[in-house]
N, C-alpha and C positions, 0 to 999 in steps of 0.2 A: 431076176431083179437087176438094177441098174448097179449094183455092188459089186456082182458075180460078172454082169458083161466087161465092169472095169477091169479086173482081176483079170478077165482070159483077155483082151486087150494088150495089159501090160504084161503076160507070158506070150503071148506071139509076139510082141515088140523084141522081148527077151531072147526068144530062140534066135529070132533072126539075127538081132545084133551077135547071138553065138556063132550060128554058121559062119556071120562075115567075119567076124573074129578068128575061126580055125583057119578058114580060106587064106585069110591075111599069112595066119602065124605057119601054116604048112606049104606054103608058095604055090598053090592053085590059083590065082588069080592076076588075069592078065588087065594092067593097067592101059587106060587112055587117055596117053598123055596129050596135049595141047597147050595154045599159051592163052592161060584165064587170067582175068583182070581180079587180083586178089582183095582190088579196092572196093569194085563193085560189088565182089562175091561178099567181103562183110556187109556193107550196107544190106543187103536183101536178108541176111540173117537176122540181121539187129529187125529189119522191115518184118519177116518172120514169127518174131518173138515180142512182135510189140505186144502185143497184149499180156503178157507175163510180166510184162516192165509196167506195163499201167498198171496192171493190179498189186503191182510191187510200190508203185509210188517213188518211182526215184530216176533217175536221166544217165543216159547211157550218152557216152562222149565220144566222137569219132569224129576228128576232124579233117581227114585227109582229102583229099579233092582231085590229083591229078590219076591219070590207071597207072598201076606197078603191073607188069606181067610179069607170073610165075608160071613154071613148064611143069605140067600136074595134069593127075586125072581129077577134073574138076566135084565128080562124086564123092573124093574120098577127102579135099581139101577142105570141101563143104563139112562132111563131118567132121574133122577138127575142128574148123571153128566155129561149130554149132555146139559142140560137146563143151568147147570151153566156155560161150559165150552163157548159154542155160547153164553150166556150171556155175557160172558167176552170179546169174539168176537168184539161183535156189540157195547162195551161200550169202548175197549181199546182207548188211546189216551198215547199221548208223552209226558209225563211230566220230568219236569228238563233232556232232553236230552237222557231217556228212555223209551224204546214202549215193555211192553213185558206183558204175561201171566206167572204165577207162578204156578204150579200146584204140591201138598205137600200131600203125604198120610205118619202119624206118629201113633205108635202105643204108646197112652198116658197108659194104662194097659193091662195085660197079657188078656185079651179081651175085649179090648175097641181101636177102630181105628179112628182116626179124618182124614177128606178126608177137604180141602184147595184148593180155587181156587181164587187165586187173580190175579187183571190187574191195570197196570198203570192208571189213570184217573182222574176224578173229585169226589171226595166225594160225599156224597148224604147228603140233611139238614136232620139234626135231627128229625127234625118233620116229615117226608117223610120216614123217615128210616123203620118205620116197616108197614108202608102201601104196601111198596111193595110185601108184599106176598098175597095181596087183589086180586082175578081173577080183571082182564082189569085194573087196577090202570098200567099207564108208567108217566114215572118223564117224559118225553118230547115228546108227541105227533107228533111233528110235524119232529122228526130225527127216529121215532120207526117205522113209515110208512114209511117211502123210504127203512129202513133194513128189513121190514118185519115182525116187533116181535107182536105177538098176545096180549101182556100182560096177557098169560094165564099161562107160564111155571111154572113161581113161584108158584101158586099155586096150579101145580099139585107137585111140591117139600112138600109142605108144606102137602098136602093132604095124599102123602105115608110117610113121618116121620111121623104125627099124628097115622097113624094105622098101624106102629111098633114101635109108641112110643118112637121116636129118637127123640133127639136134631139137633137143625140147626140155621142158623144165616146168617146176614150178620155186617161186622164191616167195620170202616172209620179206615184206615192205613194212613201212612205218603205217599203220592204219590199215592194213589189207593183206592181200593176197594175189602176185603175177604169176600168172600160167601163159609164157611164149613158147614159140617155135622159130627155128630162122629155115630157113631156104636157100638153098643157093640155086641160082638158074634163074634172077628176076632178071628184068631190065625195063627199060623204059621203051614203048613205040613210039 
């Protein structure tokens, strides 16, 4: 039945994102790096995930326009901001009368780029705040299985910043919820 295909679906999804997970966390995996347009690479995710945002009913904001290059393997850079961006997805909600996703790439020094994805919603308590990057830890169980979230993403975020030794985060905003990252190694062509 089409219940049961979904089900082994989202357990092969599952494994795999395990293997890349141990791969990451036990240093078997050799990166290729290169210099990806970290501008272009959000746009094709948000382009990606449009239909989650339509069916979602709300406008995702990304105004940047000129390329930032970052020195990355562009596989793994994808996945964080894919992980963040459907995280913001599955979490947005309407507060004080707006529904939207933010999505911010600023160059804080002549190579150093901080990448920003915030959505409208509920804060998350303090004490919970930094569990989230734990594989399988979800603040709500019983709303993460009807969306489908593995509670594995975060930790594959956390997994490729460790072993290039970036920074990342999540912070409580007025109205919402920012999950960044910065980079050093952008520059401009």
């Amino acid at each position: 039945s089409e219940v049961i295909l979904d089900e082994a679906n989202k357990m092969d999804k599952l494994v795999k994102q395990l293997l890349e997970l141990m791969k990451l966390e036990y240093d078997n995996r050799e990166f290729d790096n290169k210099d990806i347009d970290i501008v272009e690479l959000i746009k094709e995710v948000i382009r990606k995930t449009s239909v989650m945002i339509e069916d979602g009913n709300f406008k995702v904001e990304f105004n940047v326009k000129k390329p930032i290059y970052i020195y990355a393997d562009d596989f793994y850079i994808d996945q964080v901001v894919t992980n963040y961006i459907t995280n913001a997805i599955k979490n947005v909600e309407e507060i004080n009368g707006k529904k939207q996703i933010k999505v911010e790439v600023n160059k804080i020094k002549d190579d150093k780029v901080r990448v920003s994805v915030f959505n409208t919603g509920k804060n998350i308590d303090e004490d919970k705040i930094e569990r989230i990057w734990t594989r399988f830890y979800k603040l709500d169980e019983s709303r993460d299985r009807q969306k489908g979230g593995s509670g594995i993403g975060l930790s594959i975020v956390k997994a490729i910043m460790n072993r290039y030794g970036q920074n990342y985060g999540v912070m409580n905003k007025k109205d919402g919820i920012e999950f960044w990252y910065t980079w050093a190694s952008a520059h401009n062509i």
